[in-house]
C-alpha positions as CSV (number, residue, x, y, z in Angstrom):
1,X,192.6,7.7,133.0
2,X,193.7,4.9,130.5
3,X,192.6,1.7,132.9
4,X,189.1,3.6,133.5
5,X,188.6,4.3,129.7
6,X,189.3,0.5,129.5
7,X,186.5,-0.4,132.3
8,X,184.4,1.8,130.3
9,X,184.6,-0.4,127.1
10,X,184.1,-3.2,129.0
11,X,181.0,-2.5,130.7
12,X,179.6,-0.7,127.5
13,X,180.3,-4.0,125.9
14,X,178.6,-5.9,128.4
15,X,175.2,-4.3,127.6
16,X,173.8,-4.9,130.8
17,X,173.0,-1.5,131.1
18,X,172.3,1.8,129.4
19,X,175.7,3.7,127.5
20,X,178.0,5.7,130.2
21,X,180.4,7.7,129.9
22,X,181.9,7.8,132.7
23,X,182.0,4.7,135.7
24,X,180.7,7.1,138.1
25,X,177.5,7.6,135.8
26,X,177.0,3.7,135.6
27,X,174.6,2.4,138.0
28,X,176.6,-0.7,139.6
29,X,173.9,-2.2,141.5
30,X,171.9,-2.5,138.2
31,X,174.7,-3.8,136.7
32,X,175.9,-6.2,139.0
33,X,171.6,-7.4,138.8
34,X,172.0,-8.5,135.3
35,X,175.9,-9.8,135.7
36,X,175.4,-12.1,138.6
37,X,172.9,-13.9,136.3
38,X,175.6,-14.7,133.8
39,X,178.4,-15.3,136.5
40,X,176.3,-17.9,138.4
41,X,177.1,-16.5,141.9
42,X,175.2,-18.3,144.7
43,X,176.1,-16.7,148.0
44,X,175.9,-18.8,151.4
45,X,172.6,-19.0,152.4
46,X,171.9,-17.2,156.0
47,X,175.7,-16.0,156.5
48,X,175.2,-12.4,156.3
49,X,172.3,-9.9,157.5
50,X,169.3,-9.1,155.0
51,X,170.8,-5.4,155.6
52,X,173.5,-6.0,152.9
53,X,173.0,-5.1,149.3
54,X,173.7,-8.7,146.6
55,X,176.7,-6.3,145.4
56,X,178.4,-6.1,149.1
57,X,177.5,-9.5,150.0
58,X,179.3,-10.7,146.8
59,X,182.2,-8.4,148.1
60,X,182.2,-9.9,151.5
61,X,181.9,-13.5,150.4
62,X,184.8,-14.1,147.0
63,X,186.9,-10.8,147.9
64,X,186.7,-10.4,151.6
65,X,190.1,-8.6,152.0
66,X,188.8,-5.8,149.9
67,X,186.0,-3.1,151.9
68,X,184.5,-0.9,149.9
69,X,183.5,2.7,150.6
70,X,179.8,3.0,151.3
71,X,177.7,6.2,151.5
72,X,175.0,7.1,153.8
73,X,172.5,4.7,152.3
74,X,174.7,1.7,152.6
75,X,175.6,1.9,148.9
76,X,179.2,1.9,147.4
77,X,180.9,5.1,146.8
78,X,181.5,6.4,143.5
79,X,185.1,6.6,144.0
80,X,185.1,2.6,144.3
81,X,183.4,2.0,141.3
82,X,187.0,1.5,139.4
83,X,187.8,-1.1,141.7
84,X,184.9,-3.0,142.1
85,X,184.4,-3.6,138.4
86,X,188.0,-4.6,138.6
87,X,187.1,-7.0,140.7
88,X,183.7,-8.4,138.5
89,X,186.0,-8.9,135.6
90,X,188.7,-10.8,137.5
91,X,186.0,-13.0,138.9
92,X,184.4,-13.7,135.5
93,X,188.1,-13.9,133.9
94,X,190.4,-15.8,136.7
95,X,187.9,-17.5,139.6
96,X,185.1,-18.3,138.0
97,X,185.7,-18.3,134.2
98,X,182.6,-17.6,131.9
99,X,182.4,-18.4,127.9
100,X,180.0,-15.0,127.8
101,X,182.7,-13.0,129.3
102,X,185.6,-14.9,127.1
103,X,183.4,-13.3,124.4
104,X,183.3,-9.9,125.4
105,X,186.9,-10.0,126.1
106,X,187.8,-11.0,122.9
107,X,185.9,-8.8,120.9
108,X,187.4,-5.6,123.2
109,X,190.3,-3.8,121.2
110,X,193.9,-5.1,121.5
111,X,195.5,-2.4,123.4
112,X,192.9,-2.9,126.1
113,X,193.5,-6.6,126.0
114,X,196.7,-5.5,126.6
115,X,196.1,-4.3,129.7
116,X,193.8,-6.7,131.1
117,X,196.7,-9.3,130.4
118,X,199.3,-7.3,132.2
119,X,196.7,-6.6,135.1
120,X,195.6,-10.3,135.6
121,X,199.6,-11.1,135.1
122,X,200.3,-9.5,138.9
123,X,196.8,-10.9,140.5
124,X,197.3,-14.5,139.3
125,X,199.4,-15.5,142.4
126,X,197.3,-15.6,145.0
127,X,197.5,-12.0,145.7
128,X,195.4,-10.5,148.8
129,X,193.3,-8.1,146.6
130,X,192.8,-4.8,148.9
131,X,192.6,-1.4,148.1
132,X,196.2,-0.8,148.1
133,X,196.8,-3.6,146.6
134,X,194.5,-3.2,143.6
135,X,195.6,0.4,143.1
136,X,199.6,-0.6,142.7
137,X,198.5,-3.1,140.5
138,X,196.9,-0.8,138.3
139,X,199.6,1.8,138.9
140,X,202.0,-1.1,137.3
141,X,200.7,-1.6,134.5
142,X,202.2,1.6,133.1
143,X,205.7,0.2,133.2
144,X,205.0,-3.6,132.6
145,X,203.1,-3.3,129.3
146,X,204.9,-1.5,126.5
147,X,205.6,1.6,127.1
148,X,204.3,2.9,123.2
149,X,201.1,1.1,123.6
150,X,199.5,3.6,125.5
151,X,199.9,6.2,122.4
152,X,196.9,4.2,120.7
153,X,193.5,5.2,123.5
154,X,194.7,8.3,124.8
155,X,195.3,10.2,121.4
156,X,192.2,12.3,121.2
157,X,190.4,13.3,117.8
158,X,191.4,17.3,119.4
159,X,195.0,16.8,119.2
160,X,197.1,20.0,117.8
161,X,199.2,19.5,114.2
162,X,201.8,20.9,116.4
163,X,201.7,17.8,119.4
164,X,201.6,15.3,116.4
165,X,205.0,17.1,115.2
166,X,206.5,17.0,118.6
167,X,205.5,13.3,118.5
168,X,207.4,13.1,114.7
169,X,210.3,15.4,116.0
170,X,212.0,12.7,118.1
171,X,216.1,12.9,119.1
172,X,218.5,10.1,118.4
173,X,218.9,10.1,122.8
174,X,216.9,7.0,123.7
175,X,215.8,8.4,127.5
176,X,214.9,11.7,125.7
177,X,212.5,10.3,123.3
178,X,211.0,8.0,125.6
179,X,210.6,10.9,127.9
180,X,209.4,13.3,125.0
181,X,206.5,10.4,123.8
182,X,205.7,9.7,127.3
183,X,204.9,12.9,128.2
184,X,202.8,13.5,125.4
185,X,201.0,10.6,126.0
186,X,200.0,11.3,129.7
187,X,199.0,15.0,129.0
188,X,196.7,13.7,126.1
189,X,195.5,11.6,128.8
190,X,194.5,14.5,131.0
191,X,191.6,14.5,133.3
192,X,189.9,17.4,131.2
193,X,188.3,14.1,129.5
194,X,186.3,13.4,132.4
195,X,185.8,16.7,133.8
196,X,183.7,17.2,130.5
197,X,182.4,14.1,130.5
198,X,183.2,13.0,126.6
199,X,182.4,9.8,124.9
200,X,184.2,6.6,124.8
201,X,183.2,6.2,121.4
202,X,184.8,9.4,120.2
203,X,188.5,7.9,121.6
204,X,188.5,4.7,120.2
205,X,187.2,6.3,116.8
206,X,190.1,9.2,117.4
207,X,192.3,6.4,118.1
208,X,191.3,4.3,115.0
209,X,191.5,7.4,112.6
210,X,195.3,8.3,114.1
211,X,196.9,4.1,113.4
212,X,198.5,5.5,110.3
213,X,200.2,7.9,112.8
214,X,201.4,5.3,114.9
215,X,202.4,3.1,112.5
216,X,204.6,6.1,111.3
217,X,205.9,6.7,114.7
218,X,206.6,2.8,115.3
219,X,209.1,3.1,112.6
220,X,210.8,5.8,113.7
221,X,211.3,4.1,116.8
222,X,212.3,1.0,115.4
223,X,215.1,3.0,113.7
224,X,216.0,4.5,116.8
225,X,216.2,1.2,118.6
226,X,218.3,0.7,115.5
227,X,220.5,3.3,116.5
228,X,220.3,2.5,120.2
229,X,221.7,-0.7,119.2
230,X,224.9,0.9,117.7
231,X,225.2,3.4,120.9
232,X,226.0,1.6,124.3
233,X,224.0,2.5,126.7
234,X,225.5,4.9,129.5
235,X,224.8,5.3,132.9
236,X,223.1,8.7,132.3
237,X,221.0,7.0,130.3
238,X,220.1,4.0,132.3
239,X,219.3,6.4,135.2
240,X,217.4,9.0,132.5
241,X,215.2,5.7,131.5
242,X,214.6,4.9,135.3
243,X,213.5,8.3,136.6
244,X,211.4,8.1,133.3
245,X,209.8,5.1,134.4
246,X,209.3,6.3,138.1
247,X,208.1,9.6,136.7
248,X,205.7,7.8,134.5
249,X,203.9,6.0,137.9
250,X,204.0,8.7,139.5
251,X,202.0,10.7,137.1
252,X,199.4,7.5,136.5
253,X,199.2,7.3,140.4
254,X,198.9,11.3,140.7
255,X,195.5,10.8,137.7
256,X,193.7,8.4,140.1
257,X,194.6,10.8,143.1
258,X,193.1,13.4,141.4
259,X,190.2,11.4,140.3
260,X,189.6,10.5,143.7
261,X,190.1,13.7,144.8
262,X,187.5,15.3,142.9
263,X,185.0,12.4,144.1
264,X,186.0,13.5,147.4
265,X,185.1,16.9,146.9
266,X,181.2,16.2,145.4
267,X,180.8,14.4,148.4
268,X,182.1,17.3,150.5
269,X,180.0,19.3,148.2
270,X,176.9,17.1,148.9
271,X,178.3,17.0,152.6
272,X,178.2,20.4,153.0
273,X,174.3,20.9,151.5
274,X,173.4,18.4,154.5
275,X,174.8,20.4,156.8
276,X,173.7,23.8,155.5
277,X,169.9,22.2,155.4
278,X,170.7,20.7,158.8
279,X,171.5,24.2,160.0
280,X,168.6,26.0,159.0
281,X,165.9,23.1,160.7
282,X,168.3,23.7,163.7
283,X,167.8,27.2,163.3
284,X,163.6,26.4,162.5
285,X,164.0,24.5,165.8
286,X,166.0,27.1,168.1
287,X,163.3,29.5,167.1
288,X,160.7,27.1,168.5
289,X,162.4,26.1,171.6
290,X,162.9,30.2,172.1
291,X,158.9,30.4,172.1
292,X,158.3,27.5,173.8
293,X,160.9,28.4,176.7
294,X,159.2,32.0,176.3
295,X,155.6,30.6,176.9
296,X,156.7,28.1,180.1
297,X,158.9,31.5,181.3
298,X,155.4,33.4,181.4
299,X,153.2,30.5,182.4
300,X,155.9,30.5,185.7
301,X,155.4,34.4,185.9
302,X,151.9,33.8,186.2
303,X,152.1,30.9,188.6
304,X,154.2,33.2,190.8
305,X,151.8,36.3,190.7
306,X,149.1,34.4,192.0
307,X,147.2,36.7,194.6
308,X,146.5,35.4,198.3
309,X,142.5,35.7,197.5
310,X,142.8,33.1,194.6
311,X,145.0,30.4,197.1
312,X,141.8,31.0,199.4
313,X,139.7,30.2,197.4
314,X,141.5,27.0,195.8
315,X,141.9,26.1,199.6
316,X,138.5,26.7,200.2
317,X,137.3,24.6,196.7
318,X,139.5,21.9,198.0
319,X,137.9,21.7,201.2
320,X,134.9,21.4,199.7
321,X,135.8,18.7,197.5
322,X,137.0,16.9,200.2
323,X,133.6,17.1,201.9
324,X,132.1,16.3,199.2
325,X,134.4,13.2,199.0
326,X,134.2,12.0,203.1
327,X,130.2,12.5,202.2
328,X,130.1,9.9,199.4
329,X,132.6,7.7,201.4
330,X,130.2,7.6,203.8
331,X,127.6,6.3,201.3
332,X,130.0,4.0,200.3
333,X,130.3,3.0,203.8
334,X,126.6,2.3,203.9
335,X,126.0,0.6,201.2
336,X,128.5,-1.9,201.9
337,X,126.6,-2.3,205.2
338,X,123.4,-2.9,203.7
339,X,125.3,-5.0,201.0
340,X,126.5,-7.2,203.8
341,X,123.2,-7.4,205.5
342,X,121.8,-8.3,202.2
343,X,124.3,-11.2,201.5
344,X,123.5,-12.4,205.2
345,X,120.4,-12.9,204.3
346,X,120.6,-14.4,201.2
347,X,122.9,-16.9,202.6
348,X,120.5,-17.9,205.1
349,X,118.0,-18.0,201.9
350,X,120.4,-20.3,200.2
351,X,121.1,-22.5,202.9
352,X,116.7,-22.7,203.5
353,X,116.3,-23.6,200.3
354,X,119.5,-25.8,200.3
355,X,117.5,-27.5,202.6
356,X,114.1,-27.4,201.2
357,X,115.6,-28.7,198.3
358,X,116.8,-32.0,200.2
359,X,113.8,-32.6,201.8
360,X,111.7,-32.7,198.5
361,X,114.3,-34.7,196.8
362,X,113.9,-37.4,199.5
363,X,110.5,-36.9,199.3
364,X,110.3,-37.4,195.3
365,X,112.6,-40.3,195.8
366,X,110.4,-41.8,198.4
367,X,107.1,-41.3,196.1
368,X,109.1,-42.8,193.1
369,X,109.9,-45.7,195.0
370,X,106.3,-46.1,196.2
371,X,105.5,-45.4,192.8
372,X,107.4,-48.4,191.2
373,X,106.4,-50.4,193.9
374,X,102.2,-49.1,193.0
375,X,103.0,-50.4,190.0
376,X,104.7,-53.4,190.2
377,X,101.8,-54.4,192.3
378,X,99.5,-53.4,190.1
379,X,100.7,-55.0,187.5
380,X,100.3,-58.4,189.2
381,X,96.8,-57.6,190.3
382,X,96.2,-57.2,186.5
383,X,97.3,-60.4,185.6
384,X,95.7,-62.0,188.1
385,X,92.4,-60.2,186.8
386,X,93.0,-61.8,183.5
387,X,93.2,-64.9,184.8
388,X,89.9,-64.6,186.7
389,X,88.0,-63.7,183.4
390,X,89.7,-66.4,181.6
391,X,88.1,-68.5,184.6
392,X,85.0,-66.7,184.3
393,X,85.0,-67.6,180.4
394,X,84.9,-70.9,180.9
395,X,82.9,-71.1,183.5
396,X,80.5,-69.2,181.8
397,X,80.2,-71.8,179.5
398,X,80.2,-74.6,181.6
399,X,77.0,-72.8,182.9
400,X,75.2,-72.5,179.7
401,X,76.1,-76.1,178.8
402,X,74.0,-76.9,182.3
403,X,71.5,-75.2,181.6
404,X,71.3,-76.6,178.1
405,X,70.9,-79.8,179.6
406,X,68.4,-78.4,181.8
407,X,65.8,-77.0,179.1
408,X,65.9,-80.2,177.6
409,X,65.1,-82.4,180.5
410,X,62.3,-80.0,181.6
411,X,60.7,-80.9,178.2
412,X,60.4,-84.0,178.9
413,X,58.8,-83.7,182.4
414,X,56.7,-81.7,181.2
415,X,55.0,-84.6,179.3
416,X,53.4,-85.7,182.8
417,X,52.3,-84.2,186.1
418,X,53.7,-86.9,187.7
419,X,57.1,-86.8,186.7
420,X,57.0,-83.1,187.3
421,X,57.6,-83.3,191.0
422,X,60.2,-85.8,190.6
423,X,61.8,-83.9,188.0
424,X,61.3,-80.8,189.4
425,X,63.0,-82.3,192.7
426,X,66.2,-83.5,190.8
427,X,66.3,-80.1,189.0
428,X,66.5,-78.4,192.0
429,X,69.0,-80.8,193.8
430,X,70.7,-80.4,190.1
431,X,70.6,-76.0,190.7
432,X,71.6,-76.2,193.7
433,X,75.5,-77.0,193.1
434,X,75.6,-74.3,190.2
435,X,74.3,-71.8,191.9
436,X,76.6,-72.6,194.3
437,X,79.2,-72.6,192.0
438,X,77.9,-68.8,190.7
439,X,77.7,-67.5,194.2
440,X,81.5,-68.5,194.9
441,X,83.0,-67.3,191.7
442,X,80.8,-63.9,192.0
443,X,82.0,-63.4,195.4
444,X,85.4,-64.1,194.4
445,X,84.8,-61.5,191.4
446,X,83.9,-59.0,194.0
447,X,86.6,-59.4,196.3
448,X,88.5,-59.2,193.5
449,X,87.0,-55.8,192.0
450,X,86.8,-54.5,195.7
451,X,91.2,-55.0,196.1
452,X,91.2,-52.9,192.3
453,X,89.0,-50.4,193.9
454,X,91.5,-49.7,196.7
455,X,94.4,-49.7,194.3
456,X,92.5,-47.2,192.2
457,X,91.9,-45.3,195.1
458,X,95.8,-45.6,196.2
459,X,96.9,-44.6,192.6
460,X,94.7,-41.6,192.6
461,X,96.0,-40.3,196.1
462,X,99.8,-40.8,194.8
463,X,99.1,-39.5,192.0
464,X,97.4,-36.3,194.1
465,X,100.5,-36.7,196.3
466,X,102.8,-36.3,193.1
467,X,101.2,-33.4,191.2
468,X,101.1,-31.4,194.9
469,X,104.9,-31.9,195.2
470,X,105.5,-30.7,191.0
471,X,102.9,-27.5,192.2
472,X,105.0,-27.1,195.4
473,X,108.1,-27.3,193.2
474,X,106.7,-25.2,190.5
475,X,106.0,-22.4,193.5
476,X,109.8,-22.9,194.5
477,X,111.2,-22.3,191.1
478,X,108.6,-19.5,190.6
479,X,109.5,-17.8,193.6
480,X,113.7,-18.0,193.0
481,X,113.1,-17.0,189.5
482,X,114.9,-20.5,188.0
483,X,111.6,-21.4,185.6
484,X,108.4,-20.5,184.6
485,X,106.0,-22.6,186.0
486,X,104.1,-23.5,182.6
487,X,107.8,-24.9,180.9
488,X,108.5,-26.8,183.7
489,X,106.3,-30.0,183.1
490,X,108.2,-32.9,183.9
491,X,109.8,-34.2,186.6
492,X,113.3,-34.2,185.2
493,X,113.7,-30.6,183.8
494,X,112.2,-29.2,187.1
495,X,115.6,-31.3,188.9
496,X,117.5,-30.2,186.3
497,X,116.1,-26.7,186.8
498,X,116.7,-27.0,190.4
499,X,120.3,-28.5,190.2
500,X,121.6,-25.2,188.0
501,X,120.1,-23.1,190.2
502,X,122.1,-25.2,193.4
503,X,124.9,-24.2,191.1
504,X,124.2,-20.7,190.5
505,X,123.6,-19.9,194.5
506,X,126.9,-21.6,195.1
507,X,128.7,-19.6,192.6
508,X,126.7,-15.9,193.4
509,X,127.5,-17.1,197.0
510,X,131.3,-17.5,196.6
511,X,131.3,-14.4,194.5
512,X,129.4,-12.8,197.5
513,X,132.2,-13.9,199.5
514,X,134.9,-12.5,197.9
515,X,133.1,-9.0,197.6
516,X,132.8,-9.1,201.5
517,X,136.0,-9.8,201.8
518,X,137.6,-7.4,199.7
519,X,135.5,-4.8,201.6
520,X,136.6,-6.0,204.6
């Protein structure tokens, strides 16, 4: 009771969270948020599962001998609370010392500095801290600190007139007043304080108001020890002082049995509530499976007082059904026929037009050829046509420079009759070479216009020859349904057009196929 009154002040002081009176009141994981920030505990990243609480996987990672109690949430029992505050303060204290700690320490009263001394005096060498451990520990710190020490906490602000003169009223025997003061000591210290749940505050004020008490009873003593001094000590005694002793554990270790033992029994209490809610839904669910085992019991009843008329008729309504299903089986049957017929037919559609298609691209490659060669040709008739005006030009003007000359020499024959024959003679032998030269080059002009003619005429029935083929094309894509005829203008999107619809009859004919084979 003493060591928990203790762990009380200490985490009051802390003033992480709100004032308890009890550890079992205190909410540890709230605590141990606020305290880890102070500590500067960094666990090992990816070591343990994300199913562990920060408290337990501090637990498991500094103090991994010790396993704490959990509850049916994965949380530490209340019954481990003691020890696991223990264990904070021996971190902050001993591990991993902290100045913020230090503080709190220091500022705790003496008597429980007392304790945390003798406590951290059997945990210093490298002592596995378990349960068992921890708890003798705690139990040993009765008989390692002085034994009149304890008188200061426990004395409560209740105490009788009469148990402060039992306390005055000591013998000149040693082992009888050690006994006497003891025992007074561990009944003030009585669980009645937590079973009522009372203050921390009001003990350490108690004990504060009582010091002049003490101090009275530390002189006492003092003259007893006097006294002791002048009295040997006797085997009675020595044995009287170490039954004392042992009797003193024993009682300390039978306060934190019976503090765990009435932990024990709230979680029986809480134990047993499960289980009396658990009963009733299994009796909730009894009663259901009852009617459901009920309802299956009377839908075999009626299964089994089925009358020979209805197992006619359901033989007779399956018969029918199955007729009904041989009749549209049959269908089936036909329609793959005439699906099959179908497909034979489009193939042979597919492989005409796969044909067609050939033909009028050799044909359209054959007209393009022709055409480029049209062309060509004409292009070099063209030329040539400009050449024979550029001749014509000139001439043209070598003609009008003769006949220039010409008008000027009939002027002067015209002056006499004489000269007219002579003249006229010369300008006839002088005609006669021009219009000779006229006569060739309008021949030649002829000949020339006559070969353009013909190529006109050629280009015209090509270009008859070409626009039948796009018509005959534009019917083909018509009739497949690959284009209208009015979009399809040029040349090259009515190939195009044709080479996606080669693609689509290959595709539909593979799918086709398939679909024949899977029927067969």
């Amino acid at each position: 009771m003493i060591i928990r009154i203790k762990y009380i002040l200490k985490v009051n002081k802390c003033n992480f969270i709100e004032y308890i009176s009890s550890l079992e009141e205190s909410d540890i994981e709230a605590f141990y948020a606020i305290y880890v920030q102070y500590a500067k505990f960094e666990p090992t990243p990816g070591q343990y599962s994300s199913s562990l609480g920060p408290l337990q996987i501090f637990l498991k990672d500094i103090y991994a001998d010790f396993s704490p109690i959990l509850d049916c949430e994965g949380r530490v029992t209340a019954s481990d609370y003691v020890y696991v505050y223990t264990l904070l303060m021996h971190y902050t204290c001993v591990q991993n010392p902290s100045k913020y700690f230090h503080n709190i320490c220091e500022n705790l009263p003496e008597i429980v500095q007392q304790y945390i001394a003798a406590f951290f005096e059997q945990t210093v060498d490298g002592l596995q801290l378990t349960r068992d451990c921890l708890r003798q520990a705690i139990l040993n710190i009765y008989s390692n600190t002085d034994e009149y020490s304890f008188l200061v906490p426990v004395i409560a602000k209740n105490s009788t007139p009469d148990r402060l003169n039992m306390h005055r009223s000591v013998s000149c025997s040693s082992s009888i007043t050690t006994t006497s003061v003891s025992n007074d000591g561990i009944n003030c210290s009585s669980p009645s304080l937590t079973d009522n749940n009372k203050n921390v505050s009001i003990i350490v004020s108690a004990a504060v108001e009582n010091t002049k008490t003490v101090s009275q009873q530390r002189e006492r003593i003092s003259a007893i020890s006097e006294i002791q001094i002048c009295a040997p000590p006797t085997p009675k005694t020595e044995l009287l002082e170490l039954r004392t002793r042992e009797l003193l554990g024993l009682r300390a270790q039978l306060e934190t049995e019976r503090y765990e033992k009435t932990v024990l029994e709230e979680q029986i209490l809480e134990n047993e509530s499960l289980i009396n809610a658990l009963s009733k839904e299994n009796i909730v669910k009894k009663k259901q499976l009852s009617v459901l085992k009920a309802t299956l019991e009377n839908e075999c009843e009626d299964e089994h007082n089925f009358e020979p008329k209805e197992f006619e008729k359901m033989k007779r309504r399956l018969i029918n059904e199955l007729s009904n299903k041989e009749a549209m089986l049959s269908e089936r049957n036909e329609q793959l026929q005439e699906l099959r017929a179908e497909h034979s037919k489009l193939d042979e559609k597919f492989k005409m037009s796969e044909k067609h298609v050939l033909v009028c691209m050799d044909r359209i490659n054959e007209l393009e050829q022709r055409l480029n060669n049209l062309m060509e040709l004409l292009s070099e008739k063209c030329k040539e046509i400009e050449y024979l005006k550029q001749d014509k030009v000139e001439l043209q003007q070598c003609l009008q420079e003769v006949r220039s000359e010409l008008q000027n020499g009939r002027e002067v024959l015209n002056a006499s009759s004489d000269l007219l024959n002579t003249s006229l003679l010369q300008s006839s032998m002088n005609t006669t070479p021009e219009n000779l030269a006229t006569s060739v080059i309008d021949k030649q002009l002829r000949e020339k216009e006559m070969e353009n003619d013909q190529l006109r005429s050629a280009l015209e029935f090509n270009s008859q020859q070409k626009e039948n083929i796009e018509k005959q094309l534009q019917q083909l894509l018509f009739k497949f349904q690959l284009a209208n005829p009015e979009n399809s203008s040029s040349q090259l999107k009515m190939l195009q057009i044709i080479g996606q619809g080669m693609e689509q009859l290959t595709v539909s004919k593979g799918v086709e196929q398939q679909r024949v084979n899977e029927l067969q």
